[in-house]
N, C-alpha and C positions, 0 to 999 in steps of 0.2 A: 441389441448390443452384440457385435460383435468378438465372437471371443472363443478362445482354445484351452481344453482340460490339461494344465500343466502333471506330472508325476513326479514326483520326486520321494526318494526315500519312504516309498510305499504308501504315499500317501495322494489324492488328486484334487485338485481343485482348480476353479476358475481361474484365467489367466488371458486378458482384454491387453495382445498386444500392442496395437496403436494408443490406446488409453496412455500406458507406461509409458511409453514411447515420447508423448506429447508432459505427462509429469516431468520428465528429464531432462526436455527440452525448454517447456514454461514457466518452471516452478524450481525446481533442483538448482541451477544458478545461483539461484539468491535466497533460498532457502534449502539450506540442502540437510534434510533430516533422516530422509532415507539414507540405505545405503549408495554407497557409490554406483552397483552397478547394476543390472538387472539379475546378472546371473547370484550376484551376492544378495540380492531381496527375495529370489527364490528360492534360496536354500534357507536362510530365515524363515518365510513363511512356512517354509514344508516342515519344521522344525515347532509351529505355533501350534497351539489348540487352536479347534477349529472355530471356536465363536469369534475369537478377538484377529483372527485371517479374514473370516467373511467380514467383521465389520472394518477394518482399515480396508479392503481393498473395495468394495462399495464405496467408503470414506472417499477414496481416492481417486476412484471413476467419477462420482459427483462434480469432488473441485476439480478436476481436469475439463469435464464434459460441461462446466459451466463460465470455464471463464470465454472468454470470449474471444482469445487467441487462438482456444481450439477450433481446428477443421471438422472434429468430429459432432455427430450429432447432440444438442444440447439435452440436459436435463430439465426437466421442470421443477417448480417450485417444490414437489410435493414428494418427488423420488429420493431426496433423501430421510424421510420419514423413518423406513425401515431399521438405517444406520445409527438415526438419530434415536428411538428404541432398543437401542444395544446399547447407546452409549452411554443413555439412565440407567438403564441397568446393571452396567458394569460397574456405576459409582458406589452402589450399596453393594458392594462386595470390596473383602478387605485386601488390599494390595499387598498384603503380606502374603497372602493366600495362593499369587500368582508369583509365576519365575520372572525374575527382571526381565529377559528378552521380551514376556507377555504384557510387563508392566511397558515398557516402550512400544512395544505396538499400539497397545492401547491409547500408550499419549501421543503416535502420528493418528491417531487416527482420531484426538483432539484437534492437531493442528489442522489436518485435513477439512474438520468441518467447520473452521474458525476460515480457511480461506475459501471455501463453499459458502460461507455466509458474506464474505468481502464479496464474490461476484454476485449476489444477488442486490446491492448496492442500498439503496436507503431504506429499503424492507426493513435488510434486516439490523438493520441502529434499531427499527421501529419496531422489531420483533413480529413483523408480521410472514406470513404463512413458515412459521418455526420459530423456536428458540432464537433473540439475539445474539447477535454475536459474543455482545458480554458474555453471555453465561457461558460460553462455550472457552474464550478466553482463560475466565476466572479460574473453570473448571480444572482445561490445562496447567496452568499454574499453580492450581492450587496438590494436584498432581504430582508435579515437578517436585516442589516443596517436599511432598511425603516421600519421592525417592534420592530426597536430598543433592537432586543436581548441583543446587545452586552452589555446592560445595566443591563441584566439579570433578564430580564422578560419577557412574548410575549404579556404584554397588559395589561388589564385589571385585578387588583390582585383577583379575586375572593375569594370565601368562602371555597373552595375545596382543599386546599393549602394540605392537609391528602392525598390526590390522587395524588398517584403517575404518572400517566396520564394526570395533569390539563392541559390545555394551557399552563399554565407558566411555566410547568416541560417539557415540551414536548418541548417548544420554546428554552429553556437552554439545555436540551439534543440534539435538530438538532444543535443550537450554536456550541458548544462542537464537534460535528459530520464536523464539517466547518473548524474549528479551528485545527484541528487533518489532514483532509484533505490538505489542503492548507499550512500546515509546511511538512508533507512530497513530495507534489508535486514540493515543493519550490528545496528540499535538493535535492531530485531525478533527476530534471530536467536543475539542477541551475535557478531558479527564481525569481523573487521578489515576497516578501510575498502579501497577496491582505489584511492580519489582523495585524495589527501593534501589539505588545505588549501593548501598548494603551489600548488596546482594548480587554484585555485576564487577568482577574483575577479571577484564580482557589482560589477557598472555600474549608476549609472541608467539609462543608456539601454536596460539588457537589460528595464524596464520595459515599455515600446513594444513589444518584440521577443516579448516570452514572455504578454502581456495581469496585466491587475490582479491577477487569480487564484492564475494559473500563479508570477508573479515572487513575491507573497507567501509561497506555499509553497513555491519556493526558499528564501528566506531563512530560513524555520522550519528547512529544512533543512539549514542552516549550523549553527544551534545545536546538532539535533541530530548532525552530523558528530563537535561538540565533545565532545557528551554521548558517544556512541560510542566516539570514541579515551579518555575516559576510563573508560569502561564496558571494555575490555579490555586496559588498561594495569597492571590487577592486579587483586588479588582485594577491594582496599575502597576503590576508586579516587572513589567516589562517597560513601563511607560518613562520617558526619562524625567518627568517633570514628580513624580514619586520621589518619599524618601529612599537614599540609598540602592533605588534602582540604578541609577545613572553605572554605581559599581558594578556591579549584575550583569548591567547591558555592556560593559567594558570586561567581565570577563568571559564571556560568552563569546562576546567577538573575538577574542584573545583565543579562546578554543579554536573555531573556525579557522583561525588564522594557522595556528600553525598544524591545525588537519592539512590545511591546502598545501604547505609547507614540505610537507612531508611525503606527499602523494603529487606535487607538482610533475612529475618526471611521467605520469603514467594516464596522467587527466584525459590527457587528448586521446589515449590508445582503450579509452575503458569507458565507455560511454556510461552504462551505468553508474557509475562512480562519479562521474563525470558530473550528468543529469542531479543526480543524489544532491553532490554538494550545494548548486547553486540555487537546488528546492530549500533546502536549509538555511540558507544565506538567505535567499527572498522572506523565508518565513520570518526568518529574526528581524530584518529590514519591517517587514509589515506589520509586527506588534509591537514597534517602534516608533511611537507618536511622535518624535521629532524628525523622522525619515520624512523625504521629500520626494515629490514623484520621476523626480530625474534619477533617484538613484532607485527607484522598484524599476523601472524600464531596460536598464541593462539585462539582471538578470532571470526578468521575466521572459524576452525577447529569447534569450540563448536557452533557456528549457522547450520554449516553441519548437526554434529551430534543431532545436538535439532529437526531439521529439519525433521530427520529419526529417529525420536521417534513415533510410536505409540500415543503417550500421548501427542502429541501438536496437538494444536489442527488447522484446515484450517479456514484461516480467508483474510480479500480484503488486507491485508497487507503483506501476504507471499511473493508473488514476487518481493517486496524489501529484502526482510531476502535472498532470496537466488538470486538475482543478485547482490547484493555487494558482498555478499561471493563467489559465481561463479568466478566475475573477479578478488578478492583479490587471490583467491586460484591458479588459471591460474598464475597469476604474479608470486606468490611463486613458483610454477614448473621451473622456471631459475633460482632459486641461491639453495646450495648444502645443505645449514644450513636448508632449510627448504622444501625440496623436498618430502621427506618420507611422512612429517602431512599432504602435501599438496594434492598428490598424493591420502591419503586417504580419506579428504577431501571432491575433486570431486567424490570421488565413492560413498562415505554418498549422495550426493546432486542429482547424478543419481539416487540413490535406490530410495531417496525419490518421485523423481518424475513418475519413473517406478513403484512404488506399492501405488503410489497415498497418499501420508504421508502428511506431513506437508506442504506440496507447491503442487496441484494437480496436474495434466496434464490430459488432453482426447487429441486422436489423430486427431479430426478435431478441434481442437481447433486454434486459429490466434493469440493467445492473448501472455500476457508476458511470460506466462507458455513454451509457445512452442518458443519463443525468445532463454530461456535460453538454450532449447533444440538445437537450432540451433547453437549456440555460441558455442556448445560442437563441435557441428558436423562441425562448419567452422575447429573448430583447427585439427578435423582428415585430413578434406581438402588439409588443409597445409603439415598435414604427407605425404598423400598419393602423394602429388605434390610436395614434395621436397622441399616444401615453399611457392610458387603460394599458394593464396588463391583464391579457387572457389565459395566464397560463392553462397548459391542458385544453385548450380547444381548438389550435393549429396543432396540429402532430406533425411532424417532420417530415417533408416529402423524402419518399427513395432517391438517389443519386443526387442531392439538392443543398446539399450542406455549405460549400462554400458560396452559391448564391445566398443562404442567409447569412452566413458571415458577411460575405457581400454588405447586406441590408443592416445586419447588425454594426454596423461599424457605419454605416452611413446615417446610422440615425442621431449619432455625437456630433456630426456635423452640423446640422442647427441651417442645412442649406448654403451651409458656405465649402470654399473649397478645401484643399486638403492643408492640414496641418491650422487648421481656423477653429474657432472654439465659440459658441455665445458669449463667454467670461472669461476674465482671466485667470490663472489658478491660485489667486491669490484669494479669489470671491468663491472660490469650491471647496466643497467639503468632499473626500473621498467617499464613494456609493457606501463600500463598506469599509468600516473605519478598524482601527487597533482592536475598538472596544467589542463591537462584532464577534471579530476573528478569536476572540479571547472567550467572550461567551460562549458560542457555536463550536466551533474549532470551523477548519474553510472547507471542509463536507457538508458539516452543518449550514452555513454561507448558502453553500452553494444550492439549498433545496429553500430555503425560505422563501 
């Protein structure tokens, strides 16, 4: 690891410029818990005790060095160990005990190890080589709670309220960072939420606080909250052929609706945002058992292609934008009405992954990135076996990805040409259905 002994206020410690550098860049956008700047994180840390300094900035070399946007050299599975040992440790000690700025480091360097655990990809739902993600989640919020964020402040109001940095802004921004967390792990996974609506009232002002970006998809993530608690408040909570769902499902779209309403004027200049919405919209579309595969086609097609722009940018939330769209797009390759968008579709969502676009991939990577990639490479499996699926015993060749897209998309064909189908979709059941996506959440989906 590359890295220089910062000094400040008499005091020295490690300081992994490029690391930071790439936090700011991958992660800060859309979760932005640190502070704003670098020069303002290091007068903070120089400000820290020193246990709860080494363990966020470990924390924070991990999640950077692992996702897989970084250029920098990866971590293994096993290097955040050391970080993960502070951070048990610090729980059996009383947060009273510590100065609020010590209690906030402590809780980024929660969030740090909650997005350390998102890149290591279905590990760690499974908890394997570490603590799951849950517990790291839980842990944070359960944190929060004792320094009573969710009341939307981290303490003590001080005089500084102008700085963008205070405690108090910083304590409302990891908030925010929790809350955005814990509604898409909810949707992803099928879970129960750990932050009640209760507990979540978005301000204008939090606009200022969290940038154009970051507050938009807060607010996506409000709907999704709602979508969530009624994604496991029963078994057809979403379904319209339920009591009373039909309402549910008509106010939820009602949300959506006038999200877009509101944000119309900026969609096309904010890709994120952009991406954000029509994952949200596809999602409520696909736990929506009266939805038809002409209307999942649109906006699975336009998250591919957002995806394979150039202009969007890579951020901890890409491999939701492209596993919901990967398995909507797969489902559409069986019926005939939507073969063709679908078809190209997966080729947008290979490019992207192949020239490292809007969703990265590296080739030793373990994490969701390379999930999706296998999910392509089960369905050539199947081609190439006549049906058997071999998961796990074709690995992905290097440079090769869009020839199995290629093959995966040809094996819907059935031998006929394009936009042709064995049946008509009228005789098809979707591969994976409402019910599926409601059990699992479409993470889950996507490793079965």
């Amino acid at each position: 690891m590359s890295s220089n002994m910062m000094k400040s206020s008499g005091k020295s410690f490690d300081w992994d410029e490029p690391v930071i550098d790439q936090y700011y860049s991958i992660i800060h956008p859309t979760f932005p818990f640190l502070p704003h700047s670098k020069q303002r994180l290091r007068l903070r840390l120089s400000h820290a005790s020193s246990r709860v300094r080494e363990a966020v900035l470990q924390a924070l070399y991990c999640a950077v060095r692992s996702n897989p946007a970084s250029t920098l050299m990866p971590t293994g599975p096993f290097e955040s160990r050391g970080v993960a040992e502070l951070a048990f440790a610090a729980q059996y000690e009383d947060p009273s005990s510590r100065s609020i700025a010590d209690n906030l480091i402590y809780l980024q360097t929660l969030i740090f190890l909650i997005l350390e655990a998102d890149n290591r990809g279905p590990a760690a739902i499974k908890g394997q080589f570490g603590p799951p993600r849950a517990l790291w989640l839980g842990a944070a919020i359960g944190l929060a709670y004792n320094l009573r964020l969710h009341y939307g402040n981290a303490g003590s109001k001080s005089s500084d309220n102008d700085n963008d940095d205070s405690d108090e802004k910083l304590g409302r921004r990891a908030w925010w960072t929790l809350v955005v967390l814990d509604r898409w792990n909810a949707v992803s996974t099928s879970s129960p939420l750990h932050i009640p609506d209760s507990s979540v009232v978005l301000m204008q002002e939090d606009q200022s606080l969290l940038g154009i970006a970051a507050y938009q998809i807060t607010r996506l993530s409000m709907i999704l909250g709602h979508l969530a608690e009624n994604l496991t408040s029963s078994d057809q909570a979403v379904s319209t052929s339920a009591s009373g769902a039909a309402f549910v499902s008509r106010l939820l779209r009602g949300e959506l609706e006038r999200f877009r309403e509101s944000v119309d004027g900026i969609l096309g200049s904010l890709n994120l945002v952009h991406i954000a919405y029509w994952h949200v919209k596809l999602l409520f579309l696909r736990l929506n058992d009266a939805t038809e595969p002409s209307q999942l086609i649109g906006p699975a097609t336009r998250i591919a292609v957002i995806l394979n722009s150039g202009q969007t940018p890579i951020t901890p939330l890409s491999y939701h934008f492209a596993a919901l769209a990967i398995l909507t797009l797969v489902d559409l390759l069986e019926y005939g009405e939507t073969r063709i968008e679908a078809e190209k579709g997966v080729m947008h969502i290979a490019e992207a992954l192949e020239k490292r676009r809007g969703v990265s991939t590296r080739e030793d990577s373990t994490g969701w990135d390379r999930t999706i990639k296998d999910f392509i490479s089960r369905r050539t499996s199947r081609a190439n076996s006549g049906g058997t699926t071999n998961a796990g015993k074709h690995p992905l060749p290097h440079g090769n990805l869009q020839h199995l897209a290629e093959l995966a998309v040809g094996e819907s064909a059935g031998g006929g040409g394009p936009g042709t189908s064995g049946m008509s979709s009228e005789s098809r059941n979707p591969v994976i259905d409402a019910h599926m996506l409601q059990k699992y959440g479409y993470l889950g989906c996507l490793v079965l």
